[in-house]
Structure formats: structure tokens, C-alpha cells
N, C-alpha and C positions, 0 to 999 in steps of 0.2 A: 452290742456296741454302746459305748457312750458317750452318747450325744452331747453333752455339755464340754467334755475332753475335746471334743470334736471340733466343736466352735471354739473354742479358747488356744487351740491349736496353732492359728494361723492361718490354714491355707484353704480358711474363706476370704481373709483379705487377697491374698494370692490371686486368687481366683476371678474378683474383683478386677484385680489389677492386671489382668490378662500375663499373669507371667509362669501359668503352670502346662504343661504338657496337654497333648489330644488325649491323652488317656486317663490323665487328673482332671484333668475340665468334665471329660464325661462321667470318673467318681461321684464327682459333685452336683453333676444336674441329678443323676440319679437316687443321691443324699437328699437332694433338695425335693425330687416327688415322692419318697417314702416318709419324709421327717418334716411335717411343719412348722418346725421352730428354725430346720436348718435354711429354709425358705425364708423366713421372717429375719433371719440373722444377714443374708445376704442383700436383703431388698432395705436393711437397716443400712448396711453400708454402703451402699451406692447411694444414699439419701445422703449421707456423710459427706462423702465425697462431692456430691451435685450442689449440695452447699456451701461447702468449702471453695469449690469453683467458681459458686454463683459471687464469693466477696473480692472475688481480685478481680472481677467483672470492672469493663470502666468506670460505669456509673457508680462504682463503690470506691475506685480510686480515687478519691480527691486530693489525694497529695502529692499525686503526677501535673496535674494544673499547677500546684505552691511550688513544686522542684522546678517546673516550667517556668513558672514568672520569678523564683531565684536566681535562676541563671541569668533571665533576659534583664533583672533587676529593674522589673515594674514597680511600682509604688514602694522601691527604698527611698530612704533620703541622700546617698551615697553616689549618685549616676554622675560620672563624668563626662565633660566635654574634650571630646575626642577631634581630629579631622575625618572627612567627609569618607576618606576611602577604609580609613581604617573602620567606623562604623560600618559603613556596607558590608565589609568582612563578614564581623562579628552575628549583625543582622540574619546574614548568610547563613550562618556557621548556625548560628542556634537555633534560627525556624528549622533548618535539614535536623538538626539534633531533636527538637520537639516532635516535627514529623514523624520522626523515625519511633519516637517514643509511642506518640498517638495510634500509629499503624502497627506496631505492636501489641500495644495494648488491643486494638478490637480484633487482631488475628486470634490473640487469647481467648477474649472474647464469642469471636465464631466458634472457635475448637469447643469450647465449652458447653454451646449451645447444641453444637452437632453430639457431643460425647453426652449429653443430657438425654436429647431424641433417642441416641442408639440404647441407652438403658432402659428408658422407659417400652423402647420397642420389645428390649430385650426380658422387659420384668413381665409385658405383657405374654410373651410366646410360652414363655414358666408357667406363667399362670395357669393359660390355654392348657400347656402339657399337663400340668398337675389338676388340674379341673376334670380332663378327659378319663386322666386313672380313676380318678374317685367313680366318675359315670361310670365307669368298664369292670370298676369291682364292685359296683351296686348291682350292676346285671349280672355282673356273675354272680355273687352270693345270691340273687334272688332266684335263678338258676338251678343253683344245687340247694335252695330249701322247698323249691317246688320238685326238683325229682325225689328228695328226700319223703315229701309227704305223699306223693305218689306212690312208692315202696311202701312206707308205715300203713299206709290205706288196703296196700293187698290183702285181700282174703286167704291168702295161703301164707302169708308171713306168721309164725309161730314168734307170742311174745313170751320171753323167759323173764320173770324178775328175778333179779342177785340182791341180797339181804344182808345187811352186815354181819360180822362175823367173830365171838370173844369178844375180845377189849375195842372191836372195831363195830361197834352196833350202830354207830351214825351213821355208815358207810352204806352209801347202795349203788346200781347200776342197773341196766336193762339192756339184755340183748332181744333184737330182734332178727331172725331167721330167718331166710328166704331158698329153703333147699334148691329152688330150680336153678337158682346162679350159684350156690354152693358158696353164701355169703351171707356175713350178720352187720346187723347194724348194732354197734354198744354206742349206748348214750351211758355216758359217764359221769356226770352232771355231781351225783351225791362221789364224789372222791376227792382227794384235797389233791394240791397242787402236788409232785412227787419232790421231795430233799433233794439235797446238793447230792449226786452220787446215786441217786436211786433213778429207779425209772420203772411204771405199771407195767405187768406179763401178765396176757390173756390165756387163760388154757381152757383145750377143750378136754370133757370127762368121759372116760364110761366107767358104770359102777360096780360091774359085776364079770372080771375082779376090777377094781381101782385104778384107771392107767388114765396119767394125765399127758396130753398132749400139747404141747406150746402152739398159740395160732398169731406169735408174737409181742414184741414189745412196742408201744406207745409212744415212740421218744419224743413228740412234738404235744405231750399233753399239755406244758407247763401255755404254752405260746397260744394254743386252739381256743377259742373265743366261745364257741357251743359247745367241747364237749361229747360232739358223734364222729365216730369212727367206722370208717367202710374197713372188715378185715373178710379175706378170705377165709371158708370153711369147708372144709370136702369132707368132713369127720361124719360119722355116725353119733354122734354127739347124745350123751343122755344127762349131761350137766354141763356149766360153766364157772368156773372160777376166778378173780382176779387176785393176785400176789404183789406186793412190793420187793422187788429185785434189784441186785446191785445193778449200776448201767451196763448197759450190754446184754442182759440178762441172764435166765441160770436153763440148765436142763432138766434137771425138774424144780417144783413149785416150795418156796418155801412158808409149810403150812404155820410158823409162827406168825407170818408174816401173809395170811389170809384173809384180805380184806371184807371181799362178798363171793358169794356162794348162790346160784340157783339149778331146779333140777327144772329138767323138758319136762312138761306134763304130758303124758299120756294120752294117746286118743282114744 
């Protein structure tokens, strides 16, 4: 997704402005805890807006008092002498006009101060929410890098190193074996990201004769932050290989295109 199309879009002003549907309001809360730019973009414009609100405030109106004593024609030089009832009219007529103005003006006033509170109510509950994920995915990552080390600690886990391979000698990987759950752990760490179109295939070997078995493709390497991968393994396994495959993968391994290589050592 991109994030900056996203913002530039519109419909965080939208959003703002309370004029998008129950099911685009929740797009966007949930844009807003995965992205925090798209957090900052929104908590930017409701600051916008709260300011903007805050200058048509009364106390920023000063030119509602000068339209006021216009009309009433305070301190002109201009003021005629009228009779008695016809000023009372007039008197009438403009203080209700002013009034009307004043009490106006602080309803705007209230509205603004109220729609101020409910943003800030509202920037704080974001926050809270976005705050909680971050906790909820720190305990979980730390989670799965304590059962992970708990698995790499077994004694029965069989470690395999894969070695680059040709023209691909930078390349390495390491599976780790655990026969009783019939599962490897590959840390993939030495392979580069996979090209547009491509994607890594893990295979399992045996070597006598040569039959390679697919135990899968990778598709979320580019995105994975560490690099280890839980795959299933029920093979009899007496090597491992990893390939670069078009997406989707192939049915067997294309050895041009053989990155690393390790055998099971022996007991």
C-alpha cells in the first residue's frame, strides 16, 4: 500500500469531517494503528481545524463590536436628531440585532469548544488503541523468540548448514530439524530479498538416487523482519536445498537457479 497516495487522497480529511461511512471510518482507524504517519496526518488536521475554529471565536471577532457600533452609529459624526419614538424604535430594533449577533457568536463559540473536547477525547482513545498494539505485538514477538530459542536449545534438534552455491557463494541458510514434530526451522538471514516475480522454494533431498521434494515456497520473505521460518517436514530427508522460482513455484528445483545447498550429517 502507499501510504503517502493514501494521505493525499482525501478521505483523511473525509474522515475528519465525520462524512464517511461505518465501514470507511473503521478502514481508517485501522490505517491509523498499522501506519504512524497516517496517525500523525490525522491528529495534523484536526489541529487545523481546532484552530481555525479557535479565530471565529469571539474573542477574536473584533469586528462584530465595529459592525455593532456601525449600525448603532457610536462615535460618528453623522447621528441625527430624531423624535422620541422613532428613536426608541431604532434603539429597539438594533440592541435585538446586536443581541442576536452576540448570542450567536458564543453558540459558535460553545460548539467549538465542545467539538475541541470531543477531538481531543477522540486523539486520546487512538492513541490508547495504538499504544495497546504496540504492547500486544511486543509480547507477542517476545513470545515466539522465546519458544523459538527453546526449540534451537534441544538436544535432539539436528543443525544442517546450507552453503552457497556457483555464482551464488555469498549465499547461506541453516535449517534446524526437529524429527519428533516432523519440522525445520530455516533461518534464512544470508539470502537476499526475492525480485519482482520470483519467490524462494525449499526442497527436501535424498541422494541416492537424487529426488528432490518441494517442502514449499516462502512467499512472505520480502516482508519477514528475522528471516526464520517454521516449515513442515515428514521426509526422510538426507539434504536440503533452496531455489529461486518463478511465484508460485516449480515442481522440481531449478539447479541454475541453486542458491544453498547442505547435507544431514550422519550419526
Amino acid at each position: 500500500m502507499d501510504i503517502q497516495a493514501y494521505i493525499d487522497s482525501g478521505v483523511l480529511e473525509l474522515f475528519v469531517a465525520g462524512q464517511l461511512s461505518d465501514q470507511e471510518n473503521k478502514e481508517v482507524q485501522e490505517h491509523m494503528l498499522k501506519h504512524p504517519e497516517v496517525l500523525q496526518e490525522v491528529l495534523e488536521i484536526e489541529s487545523a481545524i481546532i484552530k481555525l475554529s479557535s479565530a471565529m471565536s469571539p474573542g477574536e471577532n473584533k469586528h462584530l463590536l465595529q459592525l455593532i457600533k456601525d449600525k448603532l452609529q457610536l462615535g460618528g459624526q453623522d447621528v441625527k436628531v430624531v423624535s422620541i419614538e422613532k428613536a426608541k424604535y431604532n434603539w429597539l430594533t438594533y440592541t435585538g440585532w446586536a443581541a442576536a449577533l452576540i448570542v450567536g457568536a458564543g453558540l459558535l463559540w460553545t460548539m467549538n469548544q465542545n467539538q475541541q473536547l470531543e477531538v481531543q477525547v477522540s486523539d486520546a482513545e487512538i492513541e490508547k488503541a495504538y499504544l495497546e498494539v504496540q504492547i500486544e505485538e511486543a509480547k507477542t514477538d517476545l513470545a515466539v523468540k522465546e519458544n523459538l530459542l527453546n526449540v534451537l536449545r534441544d538436544r535432539e534438534i539436528i543443525s544442517v548448514p546450507l552453503g552457497g552455491q556457483g555464482d551464488f557463494a555469498n549465499s547461506y541458510a541453516k535449517v534446524y530439524w526437529n524429527k519428533s514434530d516432523n519440522s525445520i526451522y530455516l533461518d534464512a538471514q544470508g539470502l537476499p530479498d526475492a525480485p519482482e516475480g520470483k519467490v524462494w522454494q525449499v526442497w527436501s533431498l535424498t541422494l541416492n538416487p537424487l529426488t528432490p521434494t518441494s517442502l514449499g515456497t516462502i512467499d512472505n520473505f520480502n516482508d519477514d523482519d528475522n528471516k526464520i521460518f517454521n516449515i513442515a517436514n515428514a521426509n526422510e530427508s538426507q539434504a536440503f536445498g533452496i531455489t529461486l522460482e518463478p511465484a508460485g513455484g516449480s515442481e522440481t528445483p531449478t539447479m541454475e537457479q541453486l542458491h544453498t545447498l547442505g547435507v544431514v550429517s550422519q550419526p
